[in-house]
PLY file of the C-alpha trace (Angstrom):
ply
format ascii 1.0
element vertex 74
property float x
property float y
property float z
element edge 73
property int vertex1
property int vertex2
end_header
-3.00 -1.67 12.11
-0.87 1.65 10.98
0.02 1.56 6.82
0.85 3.96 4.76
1.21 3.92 0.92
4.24 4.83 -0.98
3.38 5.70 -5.06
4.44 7.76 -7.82
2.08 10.89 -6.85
3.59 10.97 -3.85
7.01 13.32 -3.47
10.13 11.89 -2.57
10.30 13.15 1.01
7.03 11.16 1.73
8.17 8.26 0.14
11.17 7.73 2.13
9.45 9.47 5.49
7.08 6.21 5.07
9.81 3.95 4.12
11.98 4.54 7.06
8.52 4.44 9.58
8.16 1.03 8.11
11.74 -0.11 8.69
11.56 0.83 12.30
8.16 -0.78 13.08
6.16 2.31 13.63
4.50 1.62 10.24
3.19 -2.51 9.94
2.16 -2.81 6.40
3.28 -0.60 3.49
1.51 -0.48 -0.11
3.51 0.48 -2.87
3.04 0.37 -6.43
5.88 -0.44 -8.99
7.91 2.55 -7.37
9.17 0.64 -5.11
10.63 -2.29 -7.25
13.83 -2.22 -6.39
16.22 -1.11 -4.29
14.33 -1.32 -1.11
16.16 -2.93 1.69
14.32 -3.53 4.57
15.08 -6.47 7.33
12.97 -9.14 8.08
9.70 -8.29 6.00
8.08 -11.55 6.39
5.51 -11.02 2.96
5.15 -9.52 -0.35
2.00 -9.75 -1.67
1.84 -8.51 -5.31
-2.03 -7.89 -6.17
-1.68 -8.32 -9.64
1.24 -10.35 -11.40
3.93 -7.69 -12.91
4.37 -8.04 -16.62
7.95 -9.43 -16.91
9.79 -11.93 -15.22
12.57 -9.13 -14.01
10.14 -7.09 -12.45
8.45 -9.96 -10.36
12.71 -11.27 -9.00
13.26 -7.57 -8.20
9.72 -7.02 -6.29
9.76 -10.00 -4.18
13.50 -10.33 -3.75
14.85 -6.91 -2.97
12.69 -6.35 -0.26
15.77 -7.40 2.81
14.80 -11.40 2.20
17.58 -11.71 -0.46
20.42 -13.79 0.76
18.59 -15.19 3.68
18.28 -18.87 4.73
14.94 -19.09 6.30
0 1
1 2
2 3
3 4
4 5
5 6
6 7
7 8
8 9
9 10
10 11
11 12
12 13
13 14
14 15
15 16
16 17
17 18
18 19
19 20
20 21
21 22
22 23
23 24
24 25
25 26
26 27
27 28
28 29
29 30
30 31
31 32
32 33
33 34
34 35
35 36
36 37
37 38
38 39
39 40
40 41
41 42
42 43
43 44
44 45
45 46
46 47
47 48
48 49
49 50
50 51
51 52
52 53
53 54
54 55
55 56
56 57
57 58
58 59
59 60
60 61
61 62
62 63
63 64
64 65
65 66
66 67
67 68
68 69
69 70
70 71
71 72
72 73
Protein backbone atom coordinates (compact mmCIF):
# COMPACT_ATOMS: atom_id res chain seq x y z
CA UNK A 1 0.00 0.00 0.00
CA UNK A 2 1.80 3.51 -1.11
CA UNK A 3 2.27 6.11 2.22
CA UNK A 4 4.27 8.67 2.67
CA UNK A 5 4.97 10.73 5.86
CA UNK A 6 4.53 14.37 6.22
CA UNK A 7 6.69 15.93 9.55
CA UNK A 8 8.45 18.86 10.69
CA UNK A 9 12.02 17.75 9.13
CA UNK A 10 10.54 17.58 6.12
CA UNK A 11 10.51 21.04 3.80
CA UNK A 12 7.46 22.55 2.78
CA UNK A 13 7.52 21.51 -0.86
CA UNK A 14 7.49 17.79 0.32
CA UNK A 15 4.92 18.32 2.64
CA UNK A 16 2.39 19.57 0.34
CA UNK A 17 3.91 17.32 -2.81
CA UNK A 18 2.65 14.35 -0.33
CA UNK A 19 -0.41 16.08 0.71
CA UNK A 20 -1.82 16.67 -2.67
CA UNK A 21 -0.65 12.71 -3.80
CA UNK A 22 -2.85 11.78 -0.93
CA UNK A 23 -5.84 13.91 -1.92
CA UNK A 24 -5.85 12.46 -5.36
CA UNK A 25 -5.52 8.76 -4.36
CA UNK A 26 -2.08 8.12 -5.63
CA UNK A 27 -0.92 8.11 -1.97
CA UNK A 28 -3.48 5.60 0.48
CA UNK A 29 -2.30 6.31 3.91
CA UNK A 30 -0.42 9.42 5.10
CA UNK A 31 1.50 9.73 8.60
CA UNK A 32 1.87 12.98 9.96
CA UNK A 33 2.91 14.23 13.17
CA UNK A 34 1.35 17.36 14.92
CA UNK A 35 2.28 19.38 11.63
CA UNK A 36 -0.49 18.59 10.21
CA UNK A 37 -3.12 19.60 12.92
CA UNK A 38 -5.00 21.77 11.25
CA UNK A 39 -5.89 23.13 8.30
CA UNK A 40 -5.83 20.06 6.22
CA UNK A 41 -8.79 19.58 4.04
CA UNK A 42 -8.98 16.55 2.37
CA UNK A 43 -12.44 14.72 1.12
CA UNK A 44 -13.64 11.66 2.26
CA UNK A 45 -10.69 10.36 4.57
CA UNK A 46 -12.54 7.62 6.14
CA UNK A 47 -9.91 7.38 9.54
CA UNK A 48 -7.69 9.21 11.80
CA UNK A 49 -5.86 7.24 13.91
CA UNK A 50 -3.88 9.29 16.50
CA UNK A 51 -1.10 6.86 18.04
CA UNK A 52 -0.79 8.58 21.09
CA UNK A 53 -3.57 10.94 22.66
CA UNK A 54 -2.50 14.81 22.02
CA UNK A 55 -2.12 16.75 25.20
CA UNK A 56 -5.09 19.19 25.06
CA UNK A 57 -8.51 18.89 24.21
CA UNK A 58 -8.04 21.64 21.16
CA UNK A 59 -5.46 19.77 19.61
CA UNK A 60 -7.38 16.33 19.58
CA UNK A 61 -11.07 18.58 17.81
CA UNK A 62 -8.57 20.08 15.33
CA UNK A 63 -6.69 16.60 14.46
CA UNK A 64 -9.63 14.48 13.98
CA UNK A 65 -12.01 17.13 12.70
CA UNK A 66 -10.16 19.17 10.14
CA UNK A 67 -9.20 16.41 8.19
CA UNK A 68 -12.46 17.02 5.18
CA UNK A 69 -15.02 14.97 7.74
CA UNK A 70 -16.11 18.30 9.37
CA UNK A 71 -19.62 19.18 8.46
CA UNK A 72 -20.47 15.82 7.10
CA UNK A 73 -23.53 13.66 7.93
CA UNK A 74 -22.30 10.19 7.63
Amino acid sequence: MRSDVIHGDKSQYYRTKAIQQFKTGHTRVLIATDVASRGLDVQNVTHVINYQLPQTMEAYIHRIGRTGRAGKKE
